[in-house]
One Martini backbone bead per residue (centre of mass of N, CA, C, O) as a GRO file, in nm:
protein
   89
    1UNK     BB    1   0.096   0.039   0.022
    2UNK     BB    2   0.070   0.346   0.003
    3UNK     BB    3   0.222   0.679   0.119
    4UNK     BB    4   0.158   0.906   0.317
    5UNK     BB    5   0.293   1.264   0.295
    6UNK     BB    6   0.370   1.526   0.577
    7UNK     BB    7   0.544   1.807   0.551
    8UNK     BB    8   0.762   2.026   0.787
    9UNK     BB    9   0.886   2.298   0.750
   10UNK     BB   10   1.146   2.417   0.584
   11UNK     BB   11   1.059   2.301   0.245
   12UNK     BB   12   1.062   2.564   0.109
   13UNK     BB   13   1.277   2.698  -0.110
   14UNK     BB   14   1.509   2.446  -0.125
   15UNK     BB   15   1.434   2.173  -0.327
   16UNK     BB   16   1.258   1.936  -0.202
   17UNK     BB   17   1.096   1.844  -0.482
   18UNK     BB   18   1.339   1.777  -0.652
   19UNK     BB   19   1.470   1.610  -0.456
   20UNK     BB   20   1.238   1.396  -0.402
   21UNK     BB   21   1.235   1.298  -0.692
   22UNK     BB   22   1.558   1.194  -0.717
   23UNK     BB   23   1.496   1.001  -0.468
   24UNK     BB   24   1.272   0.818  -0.615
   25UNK     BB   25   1.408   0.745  -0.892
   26UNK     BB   26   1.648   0.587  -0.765
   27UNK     BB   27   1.453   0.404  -0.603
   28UNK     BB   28   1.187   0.313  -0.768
   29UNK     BB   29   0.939   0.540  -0.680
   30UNK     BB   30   0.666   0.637  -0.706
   31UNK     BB   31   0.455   0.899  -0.727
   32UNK     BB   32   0.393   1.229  -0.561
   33UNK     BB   33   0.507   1.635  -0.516
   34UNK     BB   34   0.401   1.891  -0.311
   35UNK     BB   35   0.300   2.169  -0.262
   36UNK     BB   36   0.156   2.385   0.012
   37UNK     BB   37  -0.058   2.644   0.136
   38UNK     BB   38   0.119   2.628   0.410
   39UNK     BB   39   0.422   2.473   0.367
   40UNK     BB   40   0.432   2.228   0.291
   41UNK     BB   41   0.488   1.897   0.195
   42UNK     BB   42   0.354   1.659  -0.050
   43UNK     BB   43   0.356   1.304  -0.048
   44UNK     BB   44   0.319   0.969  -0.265
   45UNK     BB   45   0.457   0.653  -0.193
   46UNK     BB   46   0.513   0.368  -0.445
   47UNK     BB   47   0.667   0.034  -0.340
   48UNK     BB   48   0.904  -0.121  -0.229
   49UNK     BB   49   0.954  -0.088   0.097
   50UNK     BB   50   1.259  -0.026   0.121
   51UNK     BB   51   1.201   0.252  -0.057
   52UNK     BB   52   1.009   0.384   0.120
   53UNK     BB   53   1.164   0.389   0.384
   54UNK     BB   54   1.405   0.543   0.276
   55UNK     BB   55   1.204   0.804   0.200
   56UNK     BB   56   1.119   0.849   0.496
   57UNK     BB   57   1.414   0.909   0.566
   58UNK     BB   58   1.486   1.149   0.338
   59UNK     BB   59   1.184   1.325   0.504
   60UNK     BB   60   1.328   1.377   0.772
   61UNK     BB   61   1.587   1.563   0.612
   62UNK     BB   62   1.654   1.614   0.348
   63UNK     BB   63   1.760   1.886   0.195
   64UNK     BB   64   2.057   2.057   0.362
   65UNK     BB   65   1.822   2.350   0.353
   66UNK     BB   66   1.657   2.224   0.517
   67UNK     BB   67   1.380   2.178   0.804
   68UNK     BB   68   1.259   1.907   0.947
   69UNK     BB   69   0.976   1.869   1.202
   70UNK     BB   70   0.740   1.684   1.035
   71UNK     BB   71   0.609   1.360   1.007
   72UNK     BB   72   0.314   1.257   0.844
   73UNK     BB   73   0.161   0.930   0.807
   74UNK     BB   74  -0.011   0.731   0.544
   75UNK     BB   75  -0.248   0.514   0.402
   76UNK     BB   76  -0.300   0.432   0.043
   77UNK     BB   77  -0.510   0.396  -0.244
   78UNK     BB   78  -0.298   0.272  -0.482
   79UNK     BB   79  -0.106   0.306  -0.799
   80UNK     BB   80   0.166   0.358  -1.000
   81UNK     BB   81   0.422   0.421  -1.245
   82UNK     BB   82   0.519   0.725  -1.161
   83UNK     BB   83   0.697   1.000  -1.101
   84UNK     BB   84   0.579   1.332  -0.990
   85UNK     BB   85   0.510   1.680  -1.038
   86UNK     BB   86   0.284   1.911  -0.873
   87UNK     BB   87   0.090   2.142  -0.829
   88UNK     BB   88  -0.002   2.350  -0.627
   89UNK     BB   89  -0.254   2.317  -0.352
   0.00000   0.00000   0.00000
């Protein structure tokens, strides 16, 4: 089951969406990644467990200039083909 991930901290304006969806590629990780106007960055990341988990662990640390301060993790059903960058929420 793929997993919805909600980031906070200070996650726009730093290369986030961008970083996020090079090591989704990397790691062979389907669905995609928006800005929301709250500040936060939205993520559904769907694939074989080990690169979820890594994900999930990308997600807590972000790109050098990010600060992370909270992942919020759940659920979702559905399934993806390809990694895509979503326009702001």
């Amino acid at each position: 089951m793929a997993k919805h991930l909600k980031i906070s901290g200070r996650v726009q304006g730093v290369g986030f969406r961008y970083s996020f969806a090079e090591e989704a590629e990397r790691l062979g990780v389907a669905g995609w990644v928006r800005n929301r106007r709250d500040g936060s960055v939205e993520a559904v990341v769907d694939g074989a467990q080990d690169a979820i988990d890594a994900m999930v662990a990308w997600a807590r640390r972000g790109p050098p200039s990010a600060r992370v301060t909270d992942v919020q993790i759940s659920e979702v059903p559905g399934s993806f083909e390809r990694f895509e960058l979503r326009p702001t929420e």
